[in-house]
C-alpha positions, 0 to 999 in steps of 0.5 A: 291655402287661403282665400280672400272675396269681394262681393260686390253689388251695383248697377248692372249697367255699370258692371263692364267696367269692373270687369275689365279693371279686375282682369287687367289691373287687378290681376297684375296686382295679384300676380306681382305679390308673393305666394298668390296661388289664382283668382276667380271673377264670377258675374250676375250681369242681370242683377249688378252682382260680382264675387272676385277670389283671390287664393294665398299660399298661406294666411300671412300671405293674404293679409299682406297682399291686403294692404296693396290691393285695398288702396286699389279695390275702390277705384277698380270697382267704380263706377260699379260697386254700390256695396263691397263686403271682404270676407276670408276664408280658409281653404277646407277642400279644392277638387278639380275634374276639368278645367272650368272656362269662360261662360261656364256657371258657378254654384255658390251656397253659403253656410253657417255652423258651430265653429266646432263642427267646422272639421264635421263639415270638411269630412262630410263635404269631402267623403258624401259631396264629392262623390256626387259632384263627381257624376255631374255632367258638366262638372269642372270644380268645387271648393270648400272655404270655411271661417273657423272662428265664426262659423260660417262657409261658403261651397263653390260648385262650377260647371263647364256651361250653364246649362249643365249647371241648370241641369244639375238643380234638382237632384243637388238640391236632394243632396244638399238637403241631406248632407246640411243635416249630416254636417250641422250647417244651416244654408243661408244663401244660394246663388249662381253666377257666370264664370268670367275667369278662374284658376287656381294651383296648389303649388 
C-alpha cells in the first residue's frame, strides 16, 4: 500500500474546525476515490499540530486521488493551517493487535537513511520491533512508511489510551536507541499526538 500525509501547524484555537471538516467532508472525498484503503487524524490540541493519513491500494492510486483532494485541502484546513507539508510514503510494515480508538495515542518517530538501507530497515523494524511492540500494554498498531528515494521514514506506534503509550517511553526509548543503529537510520523527530480517527485495511 501507499500512503499520503498532511502535517499541518496553526492556532491551537482554531484546530476544531479542522477537525470537523477532515471528518465530515474529507472523508467523503476519500471514500468516493477508488482503491482508498483508510485515513488517520491525529491531533496535538495544546501545540496547534495535525497529521491527517490517508492509505492507497496502489501508488497510481495516490497520486490521482491527489488532484481532487488538493483543490479541497485549503479550504478544509482554514482557519487552522499556518503551515501544510505533503509527503508520500510507501508502506514497508502495517501490524495491527487491536483496534486503536478515539482518545487513544499515537507515537510518531521520523527517521532519515541511505536509500540503500531502506529494505535494512523493514527487516529490522519487522523482526527486533515488533516483537517488542508486542509486549506493550496498550498496544493497538504500528506502521512503517518509508520514501525510497529520499531516504527518509516515519514509524507510527498507536496505543488504546494515552496512558498506556506514557507508559511506554522508557523502555522504548532503550529499543529505539538499539534498533537506529542495527538499521543505519538517524532520528530526527519524535512526536506524539491524540487519536481523533483511524482505519485502515489490506483489502
Amino acid at each position: 500500500m501507499f500512503v499520503r500525509t498532511v502535517y499541518a501547524t496553526g492556532d491551537p484555537a482554531q484546530i476544531e474546525s479542522a477537525i470537523r471538516a477532515l471528518n465530515s467532508e474529507g472523508r467523503s472525498l476519500l471514500e468516493e476515490r477508488p482503491e482508498y484503503r483508510g485515513s488517520g487524524v491525529f491531533v496535538d490540541r495544546e501545540l496547534g499540530k495535525l497529521l491527517a493519513v490517508s492509505w492507497w491500494g496502489s501508488e497510481e492510486a495516490r497520486r490521482n486521488s491527489d488532484q481532487v483532494m488538493r483543490e479541497r485541502r485549503g479550504p478544509m484546513l482554514e482557519p487552522f493551517a499556518g503551515t501544510v507539508a505533503v509527503e508520500n510514503y510507501e508502506v514497508g510494515v502495517l501490524h495491527t493487535v487491536q483496534l486503536p480508538r478515539v482518545g487513544g495515542g499515537v507515537r510518531m518517530t521520523r527517521v532519515e537513511f541511505d536509500p540503500a538501507d531502506t529494505d535494512l530497515f523493514i527487516e529490522t523494524f519487522r523482526s527486533s520491533g515488533i516483537p517488542r511492540l508486542d509486549t506493550l500494554p496498550g498496544f493497538a498498531r504500528c506502521a512503517l512508511l518509508v520514501d525510497r528515494q529520499l531516504g527518509r521514514g516515519t514509524v507510527g506506534v498507536l496505543f488504546v489510551d494515552r496512558a498506556s503509550m506514557a507508559a511506554s517511553r522508557g523502555g522504548q526509548a532503550a529499543a529505539r536507541r538499539q534498533d537506529v543503529a542495527k538499521a543505519h537510520v538517524t532520528v530526527v523527530a519524535l512526536e506524539e499526538f491524540e487519536v481523533v480517527h483511524a482505519d485502515v485495511h489490506s483489502d
